[in-house]
C-alpha positions as CSV (number, residue, x, y, z in Angstrom):
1,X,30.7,-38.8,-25.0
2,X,32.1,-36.6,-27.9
3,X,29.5,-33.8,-27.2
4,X,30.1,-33.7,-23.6
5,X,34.4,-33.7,-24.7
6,X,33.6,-30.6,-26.3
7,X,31.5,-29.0,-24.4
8,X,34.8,-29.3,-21.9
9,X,36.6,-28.2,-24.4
10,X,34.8,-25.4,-25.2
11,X,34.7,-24.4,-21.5
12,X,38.6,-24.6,-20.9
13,X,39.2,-22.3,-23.7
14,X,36.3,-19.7,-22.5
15,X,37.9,-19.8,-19.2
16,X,41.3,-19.2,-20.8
17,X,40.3,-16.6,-22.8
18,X,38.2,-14.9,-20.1
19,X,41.2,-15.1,-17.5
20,X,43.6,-13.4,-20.6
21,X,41.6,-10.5,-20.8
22,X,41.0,-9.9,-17.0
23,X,45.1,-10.6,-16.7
24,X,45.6,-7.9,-19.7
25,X,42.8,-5.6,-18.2
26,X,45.0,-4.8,-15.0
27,X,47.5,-1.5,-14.6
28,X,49.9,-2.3,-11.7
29,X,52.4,-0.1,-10.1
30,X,55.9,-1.2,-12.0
31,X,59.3,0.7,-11.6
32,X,59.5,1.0,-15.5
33,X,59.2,4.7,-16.4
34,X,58.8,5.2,-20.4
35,X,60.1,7.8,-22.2
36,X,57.8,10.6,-23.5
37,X,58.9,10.9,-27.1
38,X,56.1,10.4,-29.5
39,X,57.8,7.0,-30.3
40,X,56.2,3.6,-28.0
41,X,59.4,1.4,-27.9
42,X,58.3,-2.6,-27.2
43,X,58.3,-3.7,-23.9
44,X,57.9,0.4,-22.9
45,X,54.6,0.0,-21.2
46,X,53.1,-2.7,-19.0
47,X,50.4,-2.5,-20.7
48,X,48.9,-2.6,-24.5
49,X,45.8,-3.3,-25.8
50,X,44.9,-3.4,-30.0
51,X,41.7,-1.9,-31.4
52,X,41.2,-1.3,-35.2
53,X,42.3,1.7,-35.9
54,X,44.5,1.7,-32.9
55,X,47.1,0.9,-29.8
56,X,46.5,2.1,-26.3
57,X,49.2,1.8,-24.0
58,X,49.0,2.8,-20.4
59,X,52.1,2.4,-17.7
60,X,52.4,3.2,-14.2
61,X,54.6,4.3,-11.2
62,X,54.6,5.4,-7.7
63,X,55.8,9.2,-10.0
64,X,53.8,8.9,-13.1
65,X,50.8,7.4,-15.3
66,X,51.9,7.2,-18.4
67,X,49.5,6.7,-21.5
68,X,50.1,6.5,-24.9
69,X,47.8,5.9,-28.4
70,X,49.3,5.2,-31.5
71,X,46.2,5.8,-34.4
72,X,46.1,4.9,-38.1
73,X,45.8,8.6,-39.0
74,X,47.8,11.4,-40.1
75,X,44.8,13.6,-37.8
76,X,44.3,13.7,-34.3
77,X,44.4,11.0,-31.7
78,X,43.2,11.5,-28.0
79,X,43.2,9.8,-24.4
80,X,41.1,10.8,-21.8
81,X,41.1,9.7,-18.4
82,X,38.0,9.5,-15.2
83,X,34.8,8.5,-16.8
84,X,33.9,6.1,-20.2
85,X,31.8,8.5,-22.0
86,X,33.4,12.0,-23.0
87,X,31.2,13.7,-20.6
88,X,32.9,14.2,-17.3
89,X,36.2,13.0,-19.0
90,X,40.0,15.1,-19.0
91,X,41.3,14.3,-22.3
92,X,44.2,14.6,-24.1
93,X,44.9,15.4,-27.8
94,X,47.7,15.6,-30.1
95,X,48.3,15.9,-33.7
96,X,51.4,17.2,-36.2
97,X,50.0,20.2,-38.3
98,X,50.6,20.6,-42.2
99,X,53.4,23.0,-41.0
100,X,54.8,20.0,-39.1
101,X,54.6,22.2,-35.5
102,X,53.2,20.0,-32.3
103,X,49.1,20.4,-31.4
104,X,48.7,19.4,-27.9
105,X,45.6,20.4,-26.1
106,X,44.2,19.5,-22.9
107,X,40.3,19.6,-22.9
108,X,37.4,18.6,-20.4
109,X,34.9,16.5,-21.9
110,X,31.5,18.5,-21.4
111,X,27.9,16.3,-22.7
112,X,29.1,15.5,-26.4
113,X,31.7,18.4,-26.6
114,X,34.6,19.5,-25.0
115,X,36.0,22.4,-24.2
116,X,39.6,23.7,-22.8
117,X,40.6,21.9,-19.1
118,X,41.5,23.7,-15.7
119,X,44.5,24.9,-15.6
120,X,45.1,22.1,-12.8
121,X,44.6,19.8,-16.0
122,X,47.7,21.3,-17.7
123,X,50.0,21.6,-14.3
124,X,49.2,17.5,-13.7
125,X,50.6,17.3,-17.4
126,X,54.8,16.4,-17.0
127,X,55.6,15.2,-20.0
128,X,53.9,14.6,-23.7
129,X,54.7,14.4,-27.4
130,X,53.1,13.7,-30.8
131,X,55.0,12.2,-34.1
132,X,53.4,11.5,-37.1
133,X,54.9,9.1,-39.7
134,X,54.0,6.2,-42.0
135,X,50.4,7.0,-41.6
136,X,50.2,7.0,-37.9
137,X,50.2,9.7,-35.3
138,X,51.4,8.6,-31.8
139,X,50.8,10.5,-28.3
140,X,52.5,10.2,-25.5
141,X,51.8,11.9,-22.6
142,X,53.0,11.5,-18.4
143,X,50.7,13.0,-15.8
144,X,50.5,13.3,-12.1
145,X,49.3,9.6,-10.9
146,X,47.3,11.6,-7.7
147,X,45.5,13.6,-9.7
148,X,43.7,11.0,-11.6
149,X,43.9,8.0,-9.2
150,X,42.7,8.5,-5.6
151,X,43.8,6.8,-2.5
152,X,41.3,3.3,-2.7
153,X,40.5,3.8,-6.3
154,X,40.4,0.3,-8.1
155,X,40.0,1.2,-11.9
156,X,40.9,4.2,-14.1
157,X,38.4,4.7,-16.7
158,X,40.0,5.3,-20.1
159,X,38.4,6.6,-23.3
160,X,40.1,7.1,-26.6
161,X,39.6,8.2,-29.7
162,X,41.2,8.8,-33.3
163,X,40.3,11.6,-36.3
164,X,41.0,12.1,-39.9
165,X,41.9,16.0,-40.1
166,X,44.1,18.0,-39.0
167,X,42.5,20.3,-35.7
168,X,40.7,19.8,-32.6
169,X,37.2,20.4,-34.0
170,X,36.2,17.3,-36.6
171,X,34.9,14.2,-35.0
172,X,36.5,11.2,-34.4
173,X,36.2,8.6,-36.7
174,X,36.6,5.9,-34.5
175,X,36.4,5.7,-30.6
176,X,35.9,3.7,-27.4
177,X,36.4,2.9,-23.9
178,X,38.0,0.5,-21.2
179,X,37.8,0.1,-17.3
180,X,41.8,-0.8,-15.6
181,X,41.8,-3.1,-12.5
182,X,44.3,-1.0,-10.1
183,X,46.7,-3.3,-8.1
């Protein structure tokens, strides 16, 4: 009787668990717009998800898709949307140079590489910005929903990645990838 209580147990709480992550894994359409500053306010995205080294948040209206990442790094820190592997990806990356100026790039994600985007990439761009401070560097970015989610789509692919320096070039030092239900 005691095995077979927690084996019940056990289940409840996989099922619980595995219905939390499918409820945190969806992006609906919400009339909350954040605002692109460099700075994720709480509440300011629909929805948030914690990795080790750092915070993806990802928002949505009928006007924008909104994404920010928030890395433990004084580097770079990128978001890429379309596919869950840099290749075929459009990412984004930030970071706040020694002379404290903005580094924003848009790039295409070609094999294990990347390289500048289409010009389209930059015109779907509305709104971004990069802050660095206490040991973080935060990017924020608004794009053109339509040119990333087509009409019947039901997940955006999302990859994401962090670096230690200070330029586009370096590799990431940590990385990885997530699939959002649409609703």
């Amino acid at each position: 009787m005691k095995s077979s209580s927690l084996l019940s147990c056990a289940i409840i709480l996989l099922l619980a668990l595995v219905g939390a992550t499918g409820f945190a894994q969806n992006l609906a359409v919400t009339t909350n717009k954040p605002v692109i500053d460099g700075t994720v306010k709480a509440d300011e995205y629909s929805f948030t998800k914690q990795f080790d080294s750092l915070t993806l948040y990802a928002n949505r209206t009928k006007d924008a898709l909104s994404l920010a990442i928030v890395g433990d790094t004084t580097g770079w820190v990128s978001v890429g949307l379309g596919s869950l592997k840099m290749d075929g990806a459009t990412m984004f990356m930030g970071f706040v140079g020694t002379d404290g100026k903005v580094q924003f790039k848009t790039q295409a994600g070609a094999g294990h590489a990347h390289k500048d985007a289409p010009k389209s990439v930059a015109d779907s761009v509305s709104a971004y910005a990069v802050k660095e401070a206490n040991g973080k560097t935060t990017l924020e970015i608004s794009v053109a929903p339509a040119a990333y989610i087509k009409s019947g789509q039901s997940s955006l692919d999302i990859i994401y990645a962090v670096g230690e320096d200070k330029s586009f070039v370096p590799r990431h030092s940590s990385r990885g990838a997530l699939s959002l239900k649409l609703n």
